[in-house]
ZAMARGU-4260 file (C-alpha; in steps of 0.2 Angstrom, whole numbers, plus 5000, padded with zeros to 4 digits):
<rodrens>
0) 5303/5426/5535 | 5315/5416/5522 | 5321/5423/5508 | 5329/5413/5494 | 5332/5423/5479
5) 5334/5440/5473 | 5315/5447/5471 | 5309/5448/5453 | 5310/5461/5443 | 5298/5459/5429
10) 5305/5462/5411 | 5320/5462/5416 | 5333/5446/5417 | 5348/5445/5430 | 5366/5450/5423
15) 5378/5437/5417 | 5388/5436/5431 | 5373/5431/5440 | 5371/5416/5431 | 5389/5413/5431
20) 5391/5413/5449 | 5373/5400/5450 | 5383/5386/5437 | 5400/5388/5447 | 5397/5374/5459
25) 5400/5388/5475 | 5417/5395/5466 | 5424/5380/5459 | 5420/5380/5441 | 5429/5383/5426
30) 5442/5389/5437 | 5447/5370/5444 | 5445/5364/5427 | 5455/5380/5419 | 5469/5378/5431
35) 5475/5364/5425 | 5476/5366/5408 | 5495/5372/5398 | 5488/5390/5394 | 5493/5408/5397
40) 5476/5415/5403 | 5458/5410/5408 | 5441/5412/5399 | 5432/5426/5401 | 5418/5416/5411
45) 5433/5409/5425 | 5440/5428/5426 | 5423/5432/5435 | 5424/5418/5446 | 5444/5419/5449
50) 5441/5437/5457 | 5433/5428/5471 | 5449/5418/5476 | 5459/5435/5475 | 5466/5436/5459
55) 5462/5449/5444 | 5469/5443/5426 | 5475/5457/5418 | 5488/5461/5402 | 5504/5473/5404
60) 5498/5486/5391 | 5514/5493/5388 | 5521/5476/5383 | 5506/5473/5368 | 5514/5467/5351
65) 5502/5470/5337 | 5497/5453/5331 | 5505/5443/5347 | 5496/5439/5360 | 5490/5449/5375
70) 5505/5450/5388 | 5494/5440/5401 | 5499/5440/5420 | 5490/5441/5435 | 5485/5453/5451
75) 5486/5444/5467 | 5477/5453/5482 | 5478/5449/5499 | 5465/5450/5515 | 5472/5456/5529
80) 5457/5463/5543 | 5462/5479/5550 | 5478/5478/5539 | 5486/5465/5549 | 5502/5454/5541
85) 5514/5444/5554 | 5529/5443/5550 | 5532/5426/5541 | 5517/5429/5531 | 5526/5446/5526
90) 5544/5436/5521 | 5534/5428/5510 | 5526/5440/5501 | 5543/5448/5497 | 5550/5432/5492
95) 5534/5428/5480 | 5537/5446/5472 | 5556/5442/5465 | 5549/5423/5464 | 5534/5426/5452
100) 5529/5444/5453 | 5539/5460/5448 | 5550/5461/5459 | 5539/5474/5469 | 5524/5473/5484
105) 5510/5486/5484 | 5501/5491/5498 | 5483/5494/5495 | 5473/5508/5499 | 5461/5494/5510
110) 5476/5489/5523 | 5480/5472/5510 | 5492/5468/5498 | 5495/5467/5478 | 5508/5456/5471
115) 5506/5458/5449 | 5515/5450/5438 | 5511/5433/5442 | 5510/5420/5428 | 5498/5409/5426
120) 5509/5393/5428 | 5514/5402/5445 | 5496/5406/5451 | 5493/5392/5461 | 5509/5389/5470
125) 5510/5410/5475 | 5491/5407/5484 | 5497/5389/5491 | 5512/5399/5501 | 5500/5413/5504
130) 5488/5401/5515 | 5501/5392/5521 | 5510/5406/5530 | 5495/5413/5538 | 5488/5423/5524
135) 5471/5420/5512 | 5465/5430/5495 | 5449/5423/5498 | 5438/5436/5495 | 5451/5450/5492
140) 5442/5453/5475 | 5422/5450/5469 | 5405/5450/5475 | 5407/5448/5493 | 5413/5456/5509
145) 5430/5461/5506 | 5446/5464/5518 | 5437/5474/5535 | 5447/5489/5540 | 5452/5496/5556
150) 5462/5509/5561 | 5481/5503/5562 | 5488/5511/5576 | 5493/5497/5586 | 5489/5507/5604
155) 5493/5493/5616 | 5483/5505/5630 | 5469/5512/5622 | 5455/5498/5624 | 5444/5506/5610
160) 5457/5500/5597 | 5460/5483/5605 | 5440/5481/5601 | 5440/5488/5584 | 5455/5476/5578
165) 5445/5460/5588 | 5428/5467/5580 | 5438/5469/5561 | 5444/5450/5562 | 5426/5444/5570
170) 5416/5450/5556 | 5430/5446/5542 | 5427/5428/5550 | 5409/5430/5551 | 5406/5433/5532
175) 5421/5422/5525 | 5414/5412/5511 | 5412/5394/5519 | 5414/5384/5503 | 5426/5374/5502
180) 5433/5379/5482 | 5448/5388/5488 | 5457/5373/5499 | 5453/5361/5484 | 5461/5372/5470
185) 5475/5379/5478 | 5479/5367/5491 | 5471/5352/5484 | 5457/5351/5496 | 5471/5352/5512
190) 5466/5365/5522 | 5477/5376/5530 | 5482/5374/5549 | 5473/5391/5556 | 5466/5397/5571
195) 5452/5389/5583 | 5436/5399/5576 | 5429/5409/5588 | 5414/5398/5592 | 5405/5415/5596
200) 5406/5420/5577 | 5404/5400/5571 | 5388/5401/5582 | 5381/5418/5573 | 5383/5414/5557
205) 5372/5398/5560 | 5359/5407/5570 | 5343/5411/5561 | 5323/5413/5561 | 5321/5431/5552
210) 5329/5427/5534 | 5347/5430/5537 | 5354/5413/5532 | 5349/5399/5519 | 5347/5384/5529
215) 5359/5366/5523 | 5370/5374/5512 | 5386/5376/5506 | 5386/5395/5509 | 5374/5397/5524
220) 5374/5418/5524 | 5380/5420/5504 | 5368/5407/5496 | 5369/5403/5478 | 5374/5421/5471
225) 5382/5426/5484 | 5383/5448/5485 | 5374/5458/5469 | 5392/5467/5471 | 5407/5470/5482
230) 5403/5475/5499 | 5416/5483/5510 | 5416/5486/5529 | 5426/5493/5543 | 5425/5497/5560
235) 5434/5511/5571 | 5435/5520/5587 | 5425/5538/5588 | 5434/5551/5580 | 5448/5542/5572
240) 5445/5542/5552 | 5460/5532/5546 | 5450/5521/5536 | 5438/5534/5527 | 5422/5528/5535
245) 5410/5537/5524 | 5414/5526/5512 | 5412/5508/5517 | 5394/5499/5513 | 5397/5497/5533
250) 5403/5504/5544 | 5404/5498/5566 | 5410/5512/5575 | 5418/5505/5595 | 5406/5514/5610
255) 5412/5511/5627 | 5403/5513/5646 | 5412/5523/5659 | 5423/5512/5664 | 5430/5509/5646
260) 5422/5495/5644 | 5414/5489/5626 | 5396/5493/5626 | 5391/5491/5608 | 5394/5501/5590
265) 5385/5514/5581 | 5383/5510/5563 | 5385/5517/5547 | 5379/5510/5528 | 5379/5517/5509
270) 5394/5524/5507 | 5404/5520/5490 | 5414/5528/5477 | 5413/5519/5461 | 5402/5526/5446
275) 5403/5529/5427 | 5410/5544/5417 | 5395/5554/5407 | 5381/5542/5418 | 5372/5552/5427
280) 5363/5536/5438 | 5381/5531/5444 | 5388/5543/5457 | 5399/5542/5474 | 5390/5545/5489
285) 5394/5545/5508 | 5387/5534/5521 | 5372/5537/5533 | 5369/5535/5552 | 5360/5519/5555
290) 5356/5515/5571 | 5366/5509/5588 | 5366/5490/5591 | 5374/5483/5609 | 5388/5471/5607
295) 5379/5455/5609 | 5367/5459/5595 | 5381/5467/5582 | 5384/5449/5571 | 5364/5447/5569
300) 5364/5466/5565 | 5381/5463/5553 | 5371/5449/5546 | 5352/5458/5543 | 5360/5471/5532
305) 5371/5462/5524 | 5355/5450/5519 | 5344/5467/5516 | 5357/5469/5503 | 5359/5453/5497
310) 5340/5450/5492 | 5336/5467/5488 | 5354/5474/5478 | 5350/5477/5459 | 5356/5460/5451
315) 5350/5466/5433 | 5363/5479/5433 | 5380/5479/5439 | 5381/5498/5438 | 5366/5498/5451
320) 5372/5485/5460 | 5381/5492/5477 | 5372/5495/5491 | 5371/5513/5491 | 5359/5513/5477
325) 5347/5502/5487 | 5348/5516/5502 | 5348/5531/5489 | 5332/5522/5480 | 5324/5518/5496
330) 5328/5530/5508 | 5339/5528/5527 | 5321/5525/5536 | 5312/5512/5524 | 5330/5503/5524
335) 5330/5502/5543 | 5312/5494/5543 | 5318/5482/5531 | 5336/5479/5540 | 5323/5477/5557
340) 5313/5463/5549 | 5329/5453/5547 | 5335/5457/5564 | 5320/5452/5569 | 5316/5467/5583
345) 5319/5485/5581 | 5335/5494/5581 | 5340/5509/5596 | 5346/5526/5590 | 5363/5531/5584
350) 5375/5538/5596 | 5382/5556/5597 | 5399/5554/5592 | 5417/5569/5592 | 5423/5576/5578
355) 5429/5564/5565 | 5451/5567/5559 | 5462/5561/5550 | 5479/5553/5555 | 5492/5545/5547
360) 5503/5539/5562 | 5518/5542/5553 | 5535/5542/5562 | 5541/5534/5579 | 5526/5534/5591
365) 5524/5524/5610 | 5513/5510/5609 | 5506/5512/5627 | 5515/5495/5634 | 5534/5502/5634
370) 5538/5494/5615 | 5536/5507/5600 | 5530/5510/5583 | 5535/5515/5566 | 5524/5523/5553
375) 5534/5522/5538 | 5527/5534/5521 | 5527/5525/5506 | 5526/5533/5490 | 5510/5527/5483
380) 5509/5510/5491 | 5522/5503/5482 | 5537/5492/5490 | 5552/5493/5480 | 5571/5496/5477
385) 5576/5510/5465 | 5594/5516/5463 | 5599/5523/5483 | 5581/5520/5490 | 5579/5502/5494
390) 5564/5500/5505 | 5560/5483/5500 | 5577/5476/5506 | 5575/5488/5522 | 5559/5481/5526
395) 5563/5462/5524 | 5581/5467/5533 | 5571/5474/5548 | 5558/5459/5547 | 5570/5447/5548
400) 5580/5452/5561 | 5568/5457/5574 | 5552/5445/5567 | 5543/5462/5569 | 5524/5461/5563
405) 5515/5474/5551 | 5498/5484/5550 | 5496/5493/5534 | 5487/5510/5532 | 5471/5515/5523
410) 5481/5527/5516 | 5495/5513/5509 | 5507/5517/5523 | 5514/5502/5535 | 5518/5501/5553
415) 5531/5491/5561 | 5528/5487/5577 | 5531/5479/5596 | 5548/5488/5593 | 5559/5486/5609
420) 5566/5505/5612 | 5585/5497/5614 | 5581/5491/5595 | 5576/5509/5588 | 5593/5517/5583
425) 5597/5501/5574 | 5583/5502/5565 | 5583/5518/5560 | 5599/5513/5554 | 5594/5501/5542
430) 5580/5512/5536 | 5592/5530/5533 | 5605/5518/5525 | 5593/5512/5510 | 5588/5530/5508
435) 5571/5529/5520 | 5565/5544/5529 | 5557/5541/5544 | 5554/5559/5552 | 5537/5563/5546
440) 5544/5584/5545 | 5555/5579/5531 | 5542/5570/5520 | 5534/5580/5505 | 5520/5586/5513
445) 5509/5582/5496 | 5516/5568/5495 | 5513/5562/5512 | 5493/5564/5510 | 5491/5560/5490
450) 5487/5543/5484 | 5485/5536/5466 | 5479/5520/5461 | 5491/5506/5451 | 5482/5512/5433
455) 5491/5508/5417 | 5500/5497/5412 | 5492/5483/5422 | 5475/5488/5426 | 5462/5484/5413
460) 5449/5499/5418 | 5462/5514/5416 | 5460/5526/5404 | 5474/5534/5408 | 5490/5536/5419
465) 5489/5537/5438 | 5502/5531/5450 | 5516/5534/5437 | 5508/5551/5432 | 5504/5558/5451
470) 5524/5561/5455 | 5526/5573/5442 | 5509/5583/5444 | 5513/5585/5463 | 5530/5592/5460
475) 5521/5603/5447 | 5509/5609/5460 | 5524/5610/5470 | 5531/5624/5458 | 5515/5633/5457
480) 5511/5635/5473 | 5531/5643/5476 | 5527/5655/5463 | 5508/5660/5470 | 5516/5660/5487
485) 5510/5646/5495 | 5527/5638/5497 | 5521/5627/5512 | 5505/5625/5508 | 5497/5606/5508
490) 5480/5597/5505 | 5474/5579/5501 | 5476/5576/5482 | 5472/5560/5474 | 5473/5553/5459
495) 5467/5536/5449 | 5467/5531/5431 | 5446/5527/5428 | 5432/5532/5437 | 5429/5518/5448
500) 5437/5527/5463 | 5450/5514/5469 | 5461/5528/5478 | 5445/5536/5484 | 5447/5553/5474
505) 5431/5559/5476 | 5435/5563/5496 | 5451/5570/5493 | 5454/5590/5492 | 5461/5591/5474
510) 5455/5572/5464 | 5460/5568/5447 | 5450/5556/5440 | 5455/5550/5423 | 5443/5553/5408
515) 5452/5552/5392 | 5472/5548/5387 | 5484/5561/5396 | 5465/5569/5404 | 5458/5570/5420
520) 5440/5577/5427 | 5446/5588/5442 | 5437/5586/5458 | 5437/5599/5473 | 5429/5602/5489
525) 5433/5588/5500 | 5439/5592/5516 | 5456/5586/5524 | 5448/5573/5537 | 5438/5563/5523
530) 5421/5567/5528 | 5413/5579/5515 | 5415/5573/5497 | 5422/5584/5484 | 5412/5589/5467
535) 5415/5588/5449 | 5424/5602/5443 | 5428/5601/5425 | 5426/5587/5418 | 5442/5585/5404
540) 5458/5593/5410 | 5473/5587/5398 | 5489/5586/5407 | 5498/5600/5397 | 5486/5614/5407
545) 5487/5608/5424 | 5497/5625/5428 | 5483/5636/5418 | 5471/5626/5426 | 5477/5627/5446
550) 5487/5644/5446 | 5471/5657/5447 | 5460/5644/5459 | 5478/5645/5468 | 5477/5663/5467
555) 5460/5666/5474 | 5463/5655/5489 | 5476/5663/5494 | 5467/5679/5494 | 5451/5673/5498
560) 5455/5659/5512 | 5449/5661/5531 | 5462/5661/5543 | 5469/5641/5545 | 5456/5637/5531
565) 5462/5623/5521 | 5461/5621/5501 | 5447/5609/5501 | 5436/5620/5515 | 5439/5635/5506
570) 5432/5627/5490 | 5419/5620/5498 | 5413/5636/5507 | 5415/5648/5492 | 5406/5637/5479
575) 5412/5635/5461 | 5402/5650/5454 | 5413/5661/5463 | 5429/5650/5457 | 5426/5651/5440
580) 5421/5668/5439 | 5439/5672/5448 | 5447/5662/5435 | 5440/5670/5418 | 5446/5687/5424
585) 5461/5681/5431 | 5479/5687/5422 | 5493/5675/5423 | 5506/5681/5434 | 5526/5679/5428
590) 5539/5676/5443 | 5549/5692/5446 | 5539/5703/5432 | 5549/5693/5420 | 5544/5676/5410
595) 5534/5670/5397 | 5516/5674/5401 | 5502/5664/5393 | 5492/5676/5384 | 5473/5677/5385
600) 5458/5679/5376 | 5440/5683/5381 | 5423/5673/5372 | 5406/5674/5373 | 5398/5663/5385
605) 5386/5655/5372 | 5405/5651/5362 | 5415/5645/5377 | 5400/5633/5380 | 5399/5627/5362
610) 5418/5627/5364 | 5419/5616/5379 | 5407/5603/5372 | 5417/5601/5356 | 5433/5600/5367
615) 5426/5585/5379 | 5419/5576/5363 | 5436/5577/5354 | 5448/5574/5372 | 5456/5589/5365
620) 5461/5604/5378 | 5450/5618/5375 | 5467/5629/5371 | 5472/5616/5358 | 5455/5616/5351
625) 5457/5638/5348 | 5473/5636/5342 | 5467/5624/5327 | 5453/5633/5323 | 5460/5651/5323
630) 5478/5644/5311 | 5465/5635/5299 | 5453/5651/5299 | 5469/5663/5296 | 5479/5651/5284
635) 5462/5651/5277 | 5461/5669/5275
</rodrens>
């Protein structure tokens, strides 16, 4: 069985990027022809193909001139498997951000780095000294595999982690786009000095006879188009969820035998976030259970559904494109038989597996081999100096000095590690002196779970604030939860600027998805470990009523909530009907019997619905909407 092309659909023609990708010569054109020319920015039709070298072109919104040109400057993404970055690869990533960037690094929230405000004169000497330190942004961005995660504890002594991280790099190798585009733009055609190839990996993805791989080309397991869309993967250990694996395209979990030894993986697909506001046909969904496949089988397995998606993926529309629509439209069982045929013999059954949590490995920890580790928390991924805290100096101090190497977090944390203990006080040291915490007890507790995505002013998709907005509502939730008595109370809150999901909102506790300037749809319901998604709420909150919004859901958890039952669990269990009906007879409460109350009226339902629609349609509040309509009726009057 040989496929070549995506099956026709009849009546209906492939998207443009389809077609985009075919005339690109395997990801050289227009960017090779683009990147030498004296401009400020690329076509529209080299955008789409730049993505897959790493690079997003984006324009600082809060820097538009009317009648000047866009402010134009580039993303730069990083791959980095399991979240890996040695430490001379890490220097010059600090170095390239005063250099060309803004003066900042941010950790993604897929174990890689962002570098934005790159020019487009600068682009190509930033990616030349990426590669040349050990680093790539091949296929950080587009419509391929992107960076594999693992979980980035760096336990020297635990042999399931030593096989997730081997596994993360294997299959990032395995499904590396082999043309050779990216050494000719960026190097000019010098590739890198790297690693041998594992000739294990070299030999699988060669190996075919079911379909998998398109025979003498360029890109033997991509073709031509290469994916219909992104396609993410990780692989973990059973019960550690670091790296949200109900929400990778695929997932490898690590089984061992008896004596410890790696056996094979169970695996997860379909899991994705991303989806569109007020469509219906978009919508997150978790990944299923799969099957088991034994260790020397996973590659060939890696590759059958990764070709099951490739030929069968929507490549008419982008919005239907990931592969959680092809499982969702076809169903787990008729995606195995398909996944089967490219393996070329049937798959075994999935593995019980423990409980799945959560961790975050902040703080000092044993690695298992006498050295230590360092789970530092930053604030929304982002890697800066600002006034007394100065963690971008304390990092490259510390990396410097000790040549220590790094593995960031799913949760856009790093860890330093193979610390020699005689080294830790000094350390410490450095880090308390720039205003670092290190003692996960004295982190914000919100803050320690939350993530936002980077959203305005860079990113083209928001609508609206996230990562400078999410400080300020969590010290706002902060103040509510004080005055509803939940003082110490903490769950997963997440935030991004669009839809898309970036920060993975939909898993958290309490998500805020932007829908409309200064307005978010509210998510709830997710639980603390990441393996239940939340729901839609309400689906246009402005910012002004946060507190109105919160206080009585606050209220009734706190009255309502089982013993150790978290926020999101509690949700979940009591079902929004109950919430809401909680909230419209609830009656704000004031602090001490004293303080402004907001006062309440009472409508009809059939008017709060009318109501709500004409509040959504306008992005207006539903409070601001009443407060318009009732001073024109009296003035009126």
């Amino acid at each position: 069985m040989v496929k070549s092309a995506p099956p026709p659909i009849a009546s209906r023609k492939p998207s443009k990027v389809e077609g985009l990708k075919e005339r690109s010569n395997f990801l050289r054109e227009p960017v090779a022809t683009e990147i030498l020319e004296d401009t400020t920015h690329f076509s529209e039709d080299a955008v789409q193909i730049l993505k897959f070298h790493g690079s997003y072109q984006q324009d600082n919104r809060d820097n538009r001139v009317k009648g000047q040109e866009k402010d134009y400057q580039f993303m730069l993404r990083t791959k980095n498997p399991g979240g890996y970055v040695p430490p001379q690869l890490y220097l010059v990533l600090d170095r390239l951000a005063d250099e060309y960037g803004n003066h900042t690094l941010r950790a993604t929230t897929r174990q890689g780095f962002q570098l934005h405000g790159i020019l487009k004169k600068n682009l190509k000497a930033a990616i030349a000294a990426i590669i040349k330190s050990m680093g790539s942004t091949l296929g950080a961005c587009g419509d391929l595999n992107r960076n594999v995660m693992a979980p980035p504890a760096p336990f020297k002594n635990k042999l399931e982690y030593q096989y997730a991280w081997e596994y993360a790099n294997n299959i990032a190798e395995l499904l590396t786009p082999q043309t050779g585009a990216y050494y000719e733009i960026w190097l000019d055609g010098e590739k890198a000095i790297s690693a041998e190839e594992n000739p294990e990996v070299k030999a699988a993805r060669q190996r075919n006879g079911t379909g998998t791989i398109f025979h003498d080309a360029e890109e033997p397991i991509y073709g031509t188009y290469y994916m219909p869309r992104k396609f993410k993967a990780c692989v973990t250990v059973p019960g550690d969820n670091s790296i949200d694996l109900y929400t990778q395209d695929l997932t490898l979990v690590v089984i061992t035998n008896d004596e410890g030894e790696l056996a094979g993986f169970d695996v997860f697909a379909g899991g994705g976030l991303g989806r569109t506001h007020n469509k219906e046909e978009t919508f997150a969904r978790t990944a299923d259970p799969i099957c088991y496949v034994a260790k020397e089988d996973v590659y060939d397995l890696v590759k059958a559904i990764v070709a099951t998606q490739r030929d069968y993926g929507d490549r008419t529309d982008r919005r239907h494109a990931r592969l959680k629509y092809l499982i969702h439209d076809w169903g787990v069982d008729k995606f195995r038989l398909v996944v089967e045929e490219y393996f070329g013999k049937p798959v075994e059954p999935f593995k019980p597996l423990p409980e799945w949590k959560y961790r975050d490995f902040l703080g000092w920890n044993e690695q298992g081999d006498g050295k230590l580790f360092l789970g530092i928390s930053i604030d929304n991924g982002r890697i800066k100096d600002e006034g007394n805290f100065q963690l971008k100096t304390a990092l490259r101090e510390i990396v410097e000095q000790y040549n220590l190497p790094i593995r960031l977090t799913g949760n856009h944390d790093a860890i330093l590690y193979d610390i020699e203990p005689d080294n830790k006080q000094a350390i410490e040291e450095i880090l308390n002196s720039r205003g670092v915490v290190t003692n996960p007890g004295q982190i914000d507790q919100l803050a320690r779970y939350s993530m936002a995505c980077p959203a305005l002013p860079t990113c083209g998709l928001a609508i609206t604030e996230s990562e400078r907005a999410i400080p300020g509502f969590l010290e706002r939730i902060h103040t509510l939860l004080d005055k509803v008595g939940l003082k110490n109370e903490h769950f997963v809150v997440r935030m991004t600027g669009c839809p898309n999901g970036c920060a993975r909102p939909y898993m958290a506790e309490l998500g805020f998805v932007g829908s409309a300037p200064e307005s978010y749809q509210v998510w709830l319901g997710g639980s603390p470990d990441q393996t239940r998604l939340a729901e839609a709420y309400i689906d246009r909150l402005h910012i002004n009523d946060l507190e109105t919004f919160l206080e009585p859901i606050f209220v009734f958890f706190k009255k309502s909530r089982k013993k150790g039952e978290s926020f999101g669990d509690f949700c979940n269990r009591v079902g929004f009907e109950a919430i809401r009906e909680f909230a419209n007879s609830y009656k704000p409460r004031t602090v001490g019997g004293v303080g402004k109350a907001r006062h309440r009226i009472t409508v009809r339902d059939d008017v709060y619905d009318v109501l709500k629609e004409a509040a959504d349609r306008q992005g207006k509040s539903m409070t601001d909407l009443v407060d318009e309509a009732l001073k024109l009726y009296l003035k009126a009057e």
